[in-house]
N, C-alpha and C positions, 0 to 999 in steps of 0.2 A: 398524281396530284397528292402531297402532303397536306397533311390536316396539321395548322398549326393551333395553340393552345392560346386561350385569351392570356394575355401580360400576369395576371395576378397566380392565374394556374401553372404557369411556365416559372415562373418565381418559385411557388410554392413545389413544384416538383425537383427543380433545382435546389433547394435549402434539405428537401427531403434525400433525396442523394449524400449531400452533402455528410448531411447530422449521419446516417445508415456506416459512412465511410467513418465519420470519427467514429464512432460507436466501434466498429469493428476494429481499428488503430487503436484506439483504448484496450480493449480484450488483447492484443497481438502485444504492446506493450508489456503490459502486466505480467503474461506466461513468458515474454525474454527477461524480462527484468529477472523472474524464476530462474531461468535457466541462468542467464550472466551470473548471479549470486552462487546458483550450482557447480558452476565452472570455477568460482574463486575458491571453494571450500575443498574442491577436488584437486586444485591445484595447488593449496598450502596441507593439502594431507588429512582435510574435517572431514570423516564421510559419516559418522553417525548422526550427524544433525540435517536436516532438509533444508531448502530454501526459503518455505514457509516460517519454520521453525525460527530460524537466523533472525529473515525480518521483522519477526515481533520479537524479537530480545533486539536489535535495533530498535525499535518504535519502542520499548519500553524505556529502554535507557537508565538513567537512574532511578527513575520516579517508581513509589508503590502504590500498586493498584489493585481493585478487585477483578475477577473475571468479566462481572458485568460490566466496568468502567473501559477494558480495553476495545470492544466495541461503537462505545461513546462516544470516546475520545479519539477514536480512530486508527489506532494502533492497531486491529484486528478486525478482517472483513468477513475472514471464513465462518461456516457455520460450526466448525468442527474446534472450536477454542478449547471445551474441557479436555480433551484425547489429546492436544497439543501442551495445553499446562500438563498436563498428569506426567507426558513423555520428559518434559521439559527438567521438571521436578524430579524425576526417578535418575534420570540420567548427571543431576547433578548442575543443571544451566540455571534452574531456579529454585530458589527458597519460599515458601508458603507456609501462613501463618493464619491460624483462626482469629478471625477480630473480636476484640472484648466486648465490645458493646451488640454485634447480633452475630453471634454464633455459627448462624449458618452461611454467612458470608468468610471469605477466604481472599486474603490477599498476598499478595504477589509479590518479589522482587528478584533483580539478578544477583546470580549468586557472582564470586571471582569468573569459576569459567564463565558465567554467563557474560558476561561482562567483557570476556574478551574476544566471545565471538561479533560481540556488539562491534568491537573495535575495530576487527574484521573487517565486517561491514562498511563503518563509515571509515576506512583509508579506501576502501573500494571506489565507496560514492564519492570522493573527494578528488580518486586517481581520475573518475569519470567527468568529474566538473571541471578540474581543469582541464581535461585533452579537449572535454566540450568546447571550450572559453578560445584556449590557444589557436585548432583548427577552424574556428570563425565558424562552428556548428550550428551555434547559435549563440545569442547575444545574450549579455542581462536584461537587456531590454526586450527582449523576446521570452525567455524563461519569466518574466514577469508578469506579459502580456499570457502566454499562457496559464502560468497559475492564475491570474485574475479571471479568464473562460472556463478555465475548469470547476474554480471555486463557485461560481455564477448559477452553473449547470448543476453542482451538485445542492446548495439552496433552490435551485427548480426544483430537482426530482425530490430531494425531501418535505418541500410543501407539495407536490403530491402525493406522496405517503400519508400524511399527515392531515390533508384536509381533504384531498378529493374521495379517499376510499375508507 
């Protein structure tokens, strides 16, 4: 004899499933995305820079910013941001400059080479939007539909941060 679940708990456990799987596709994502970016750099001959590294001189692009802004703004998720500027900067991918007005802030931009690992990157992400588009991977209307639930989700979880705790 199966014990079946009342309608709203069999829902509820089903949406839980569910979100647990995105959840985890999201993490699996993120460290291929790593590696696919590792894999280009290895393969044009970059091996002093990380994948990490790469995509925040992509997400900076040309715009100057401070260490605290790259977070904000979204360019940077890690917690380890000063030890990636420092490496960033010694190695010559970026330029850093003390701000006039409050001293202990420090800002950022790419230098030439930084600049053209940026570019790297996005002939990468470009090579990958179109094979996406071409092999009917997915649609614009699906890469839309996407961004619009993930943006959704990430306004949930940051008014939890925010108000609930």
């Amino acid at each position: 004899m199966s014990m079946e679940l009342p309608i709203g708990q069999t829902d509820r456990k089903g949406f839980m499933t569910g979100y647990l799987e995105a959840l985890g596709l999201l993490e699996r994502l993120h460290r291929l995305l790593l590696d696919v970016i590792k894999d280009e750099f290895e393969r044009v001959g970059v091996l002093e820079i990380n994948a990490v590294q790469a995509l925040l001189l992509f997400n900076i692009g040309d715009n100057e910013v401070t260490a605290g802004e790259l977070k904000t703004r979204g360019y940077y998720q890690g917690s380890n941001v000063s030890y990636n500027l420092k490496k960033l900067v010694e190695m010559g991918y970026m330029h850093h400059q003390r701000c006039e007005i409050d001293r202990r802030s420090v800002r950022v931009r790419l230098t030439q080479r930084g600049r053209e690992i940026r570019d790297i990157v996005a002939a990468l992400f470009s090579r990958h939007a179109e094979g996406l588009e071409e092999r009917d991977v997915i649609s614009s209307e699906g890469i839309e539909d996407i961004s619009t639930a993930l943006k959704r989700m990430e306004r949930y979880w940051s008014d939890q941060i925010r108000y609930i705790y």
